[in-house]
MARMARMAR-168949 format. One record per residue (C-alpha): residue in three letters; x negated, z, y negated. Coordinates in steps of 0.2 Angstrom, whole numbers, padded with zeros to 4 digits, always signed. Layout:
<rs>
alaXZY...
</rs>
This chain:
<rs>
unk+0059+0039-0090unk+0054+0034-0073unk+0050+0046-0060unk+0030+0053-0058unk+0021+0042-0044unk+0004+0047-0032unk-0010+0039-0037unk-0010+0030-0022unk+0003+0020-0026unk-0001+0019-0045unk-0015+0009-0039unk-0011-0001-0024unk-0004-0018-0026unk+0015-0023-0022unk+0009-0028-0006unk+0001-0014+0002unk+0011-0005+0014unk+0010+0017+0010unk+0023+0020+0021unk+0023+0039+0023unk+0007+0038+0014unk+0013+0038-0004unk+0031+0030+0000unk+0045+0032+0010unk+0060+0023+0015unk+0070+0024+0032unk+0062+0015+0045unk+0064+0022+0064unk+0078+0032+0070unk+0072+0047+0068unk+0071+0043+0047unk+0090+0039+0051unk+0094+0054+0060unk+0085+0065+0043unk+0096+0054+0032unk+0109+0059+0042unk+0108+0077+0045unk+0103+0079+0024unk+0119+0071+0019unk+0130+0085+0031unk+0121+0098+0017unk+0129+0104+0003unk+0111+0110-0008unk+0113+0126-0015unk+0106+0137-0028unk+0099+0155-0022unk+0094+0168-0035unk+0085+0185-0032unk+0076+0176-0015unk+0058+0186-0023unk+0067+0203-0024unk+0075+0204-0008unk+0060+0199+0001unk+0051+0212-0005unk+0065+0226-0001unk+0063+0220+0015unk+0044+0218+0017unk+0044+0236+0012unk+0056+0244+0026unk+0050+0231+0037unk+0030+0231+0035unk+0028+0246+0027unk+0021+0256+0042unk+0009+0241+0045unk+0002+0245+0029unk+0000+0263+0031unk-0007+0261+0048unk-0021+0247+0040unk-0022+0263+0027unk-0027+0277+0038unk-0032+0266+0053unk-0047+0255+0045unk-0051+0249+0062unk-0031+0240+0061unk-0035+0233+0045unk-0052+0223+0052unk-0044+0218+0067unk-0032+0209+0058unk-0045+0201+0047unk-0054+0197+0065unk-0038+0187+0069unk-0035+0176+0055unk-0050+0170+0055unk-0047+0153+0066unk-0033+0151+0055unk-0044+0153+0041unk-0055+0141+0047unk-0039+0127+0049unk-0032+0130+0032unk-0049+0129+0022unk-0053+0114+0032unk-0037+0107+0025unk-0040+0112+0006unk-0054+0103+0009unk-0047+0087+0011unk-0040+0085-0003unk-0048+0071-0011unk-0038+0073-0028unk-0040+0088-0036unk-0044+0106-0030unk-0029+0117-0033unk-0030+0131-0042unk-0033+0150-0036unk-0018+0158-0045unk-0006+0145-0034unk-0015+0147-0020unk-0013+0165-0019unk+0003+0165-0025unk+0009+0153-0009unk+0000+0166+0002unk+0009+0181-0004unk+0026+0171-0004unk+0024+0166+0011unk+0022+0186+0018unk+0038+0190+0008unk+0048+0179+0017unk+0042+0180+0034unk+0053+0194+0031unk+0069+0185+0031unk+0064+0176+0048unk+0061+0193+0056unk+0078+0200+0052unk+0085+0185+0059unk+0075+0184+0074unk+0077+0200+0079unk+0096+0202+0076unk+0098+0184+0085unk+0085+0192+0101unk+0099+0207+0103unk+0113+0197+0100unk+0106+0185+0115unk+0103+0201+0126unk+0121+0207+0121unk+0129+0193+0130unk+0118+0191+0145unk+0107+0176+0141unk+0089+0185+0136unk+0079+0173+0127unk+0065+0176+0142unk+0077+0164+0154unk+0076+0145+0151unk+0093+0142+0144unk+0090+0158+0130unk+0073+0153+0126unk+0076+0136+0123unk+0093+0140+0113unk+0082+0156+0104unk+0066+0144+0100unk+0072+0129+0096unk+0088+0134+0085unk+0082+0149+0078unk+0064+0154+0078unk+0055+0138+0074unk+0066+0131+0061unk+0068+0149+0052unk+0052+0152+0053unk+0046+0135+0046unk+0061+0137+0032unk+0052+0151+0028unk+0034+0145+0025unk+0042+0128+0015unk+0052+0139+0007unk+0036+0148-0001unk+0028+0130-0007unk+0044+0124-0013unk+0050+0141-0024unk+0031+0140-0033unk+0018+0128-0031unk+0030+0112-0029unk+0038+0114-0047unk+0019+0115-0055unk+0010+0101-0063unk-0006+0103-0052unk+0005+0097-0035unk+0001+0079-0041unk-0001+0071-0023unk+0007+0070-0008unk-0008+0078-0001unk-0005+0093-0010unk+0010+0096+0000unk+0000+0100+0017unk-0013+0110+0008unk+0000+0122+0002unk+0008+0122+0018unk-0010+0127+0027unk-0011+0142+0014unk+0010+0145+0018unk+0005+0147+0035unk-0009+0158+0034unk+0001+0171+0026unk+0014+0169+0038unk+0001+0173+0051unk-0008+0185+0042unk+0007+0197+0042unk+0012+0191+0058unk-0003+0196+0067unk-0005+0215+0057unk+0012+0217+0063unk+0008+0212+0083unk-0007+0222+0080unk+0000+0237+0073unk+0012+0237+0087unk+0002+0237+0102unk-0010+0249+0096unk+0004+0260+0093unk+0011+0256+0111unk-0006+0258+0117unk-0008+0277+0117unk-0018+0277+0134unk-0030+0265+0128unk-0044+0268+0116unk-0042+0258+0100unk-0057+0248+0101unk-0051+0240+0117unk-0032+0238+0111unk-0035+0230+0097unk-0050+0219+0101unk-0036+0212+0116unk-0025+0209+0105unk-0033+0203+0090unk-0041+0189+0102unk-0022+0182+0109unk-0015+0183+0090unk-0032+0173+0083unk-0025+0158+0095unk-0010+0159+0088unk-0012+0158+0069unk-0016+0143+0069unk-0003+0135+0076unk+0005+0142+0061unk-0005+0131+0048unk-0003+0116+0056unk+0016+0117+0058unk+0018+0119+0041unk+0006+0110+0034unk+0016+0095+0042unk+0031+0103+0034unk+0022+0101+0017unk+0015+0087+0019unk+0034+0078+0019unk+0038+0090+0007unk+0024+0081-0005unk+0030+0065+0002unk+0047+0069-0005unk+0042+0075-0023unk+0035+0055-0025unk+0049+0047-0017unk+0064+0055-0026unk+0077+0041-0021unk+0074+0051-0002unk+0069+0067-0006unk+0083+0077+0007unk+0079+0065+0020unk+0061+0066+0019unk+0061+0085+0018unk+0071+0087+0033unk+0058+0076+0044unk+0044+0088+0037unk+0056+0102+0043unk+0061+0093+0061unk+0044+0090+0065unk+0038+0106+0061unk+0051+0116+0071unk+0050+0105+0085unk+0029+0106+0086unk+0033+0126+0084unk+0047+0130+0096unk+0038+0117+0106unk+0023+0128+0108unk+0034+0146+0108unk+0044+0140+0123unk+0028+0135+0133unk+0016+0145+0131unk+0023+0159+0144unk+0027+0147+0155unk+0015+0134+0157unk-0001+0144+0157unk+0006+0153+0173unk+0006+0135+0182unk-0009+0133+0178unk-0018+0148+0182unk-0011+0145+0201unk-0014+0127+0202unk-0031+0126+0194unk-0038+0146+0202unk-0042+0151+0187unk-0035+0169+0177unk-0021+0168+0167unk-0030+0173+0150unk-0043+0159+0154unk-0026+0147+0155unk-0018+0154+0139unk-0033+0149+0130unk-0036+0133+0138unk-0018+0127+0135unk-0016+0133+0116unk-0031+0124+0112unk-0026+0108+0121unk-0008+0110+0113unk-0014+0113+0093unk-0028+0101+0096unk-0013+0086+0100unk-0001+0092+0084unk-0016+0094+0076unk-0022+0077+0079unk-0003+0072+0071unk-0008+0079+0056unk-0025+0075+0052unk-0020+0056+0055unk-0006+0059+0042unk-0022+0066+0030unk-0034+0056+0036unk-0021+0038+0031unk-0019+0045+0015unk-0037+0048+0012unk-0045+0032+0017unk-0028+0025+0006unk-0034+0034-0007unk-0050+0025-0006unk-0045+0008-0001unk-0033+0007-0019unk-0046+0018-0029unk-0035+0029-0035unk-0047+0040-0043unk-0042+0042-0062unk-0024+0038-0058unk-0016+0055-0057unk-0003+0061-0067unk-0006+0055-0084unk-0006+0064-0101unk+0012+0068-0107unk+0022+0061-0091unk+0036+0074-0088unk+0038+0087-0070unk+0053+0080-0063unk+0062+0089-0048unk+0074+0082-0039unk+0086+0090-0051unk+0083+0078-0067unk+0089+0065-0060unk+0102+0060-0046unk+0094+0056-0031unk+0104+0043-0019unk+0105+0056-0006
</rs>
């Protein structure tokens, strides 16, 4: 039985070009160089990956929820600052011009993806001592760029793939590339979710001095820029993670694009965003929160133009082929990249 194809390409002719629409094949150097790096990887199987993550959301966010518990005001500034990541991540659901996805996975990506934000906190903490231990803090040029671009963005963006891949992936209803940058958008809301209580949490803990209304609604503001940075990045993850399940002949090539871009967008944006605001509060007069602003909105506005031309192809391909009524059909089996051996 041949392998499940998107309804793009079921309907386009043999002469239409879907590359990185509904197909995929190497083409530029940087498809040879995800070719390259998959094949170095030996896949293997983890078990337990749920159960851990919830041992660890526990001990490590357990105090966030008791302070959302007998601190209401904690829990609404939370909900304040997800809101712009809200915003991004319904906008992407919808665009999907296949099907709408149901609740129970969409819910089930969110809370996934808070469990294993978990592991990338152990990690990135561990990795920021071990950095201090032997004198390179990850606040100098050489630590940061070793800290963000090795560690912080492609564990955090393993993390958020991680949570499409373990559910939503294996389902019947992910049946189009699009659906992979939907579930990315819901993967990255939950990463900022719990990624914002815990900033929160913290600096209105640290904050003893400072009432909580003003603490929080400081905070709250900053983290509301970054969420979503946090949807786009792995909404460009899922996305090529979609790309893969229809293309199995490349499937670890085409994941590990997804997952290069991601990082680099992310650790792009972690290693900047100290550093050029501060030029451009002195070149430009104008106050350093005012530049922090300006340049997050300018930097997710360009990554985010990346990936609304990636949605915005597939759409008007979708169109163009009329692909309507061309999904999975009745009976045609969910293959993973399991059922048959892929060429890479």
């Amino acid at each position: 039985m041949s392998p499940r194809r998107d309804p793009v390409e079921r309907a386009a002719d043999r002469a239409s070009d879907l590359y990185e629409i509904a197909t995929w094949e190497p083409r530029t150097e940087f498809d040879d160089f995800a070719v390259s790096i998959y094949e170095g990887l030996r896949p293997a199987a983890r078990f337990g990956v749920i159960v851990v993550a919830g041992i660890l959301a526990l001990l490590l966010f357990g105090l966030v929820a008791i302070g959302a518990v007998t601190t209401p005001l904690v829990g609404g500034f939370v909900v304040l600052s997800i809101v712009p990541a809200l915003l991004f991540a319904v906008y992407i659901y919808r665009s999907d011009v296949t099907t709408n996805e149901p609740l129970r996975l969409v819910v089930g990506t969110f809370l996934l993806a808070i469990l294993f934000s978990t592991f990338a906190s152990v990690v990135n903490t561990v990795m920021s001592a071990g950095f201090r231990l032997v004198g390179i803090p990850t606040t100098s040029l050489l630590g940061g760029f070793i800290y963000f671009f090795f560690i912080v963005g492609p564990g955090e963006e393993f993390v958020k793939w991680l949570a499409i891949r373990m559910y939503p992936f294996r389902r019947p209803e992910f049946d189009a590339v699009i659906d992979g940058a939907v579930y990315g958008a819901i993967a990255g809301l939950g990463f900022a979710t719990i990624e914002n209580a815990v900033y929160i949490t913290s600096s209105i803990n640290q904050a003893s001095t400072v009432p909580i209304v003003d603490a929080g609604s400081a905070i709250a503001t900053v983290r509301a820029f970054a969420g979503p940075g946090h949807v786009i990045y792995s909404a460009i993850a899922g996305f090529y993670l979609g790309l893969a399940k229809f293309n199995r002949e490349y499937f670890g090539p085409i994941v590990v694009k997804g997952l290069l871009l991601a990082s680099l967008f992310h650790a792009t944006y972690n290693m900047t965003v100290s550093r050029v605001p501060q030029l451009l509060s002195a070149a430009l007069d104008v106050s350093p929160i005012a530049a922090f602003f300006g340049y997050v909105v300018v930097y997710d506005t360009a990554i985010g133009l990346f990936l609304y031309r990636k949605i915005r192809n597939y759409r008007r391909a979708y169109d163009e082929v009329g692909a309507q009524g061309h999904g999975v059909e009745d009976g045609e089996s969910e293959l993973t990249e399991f059922d048959q051996p892929p060429r890479y």
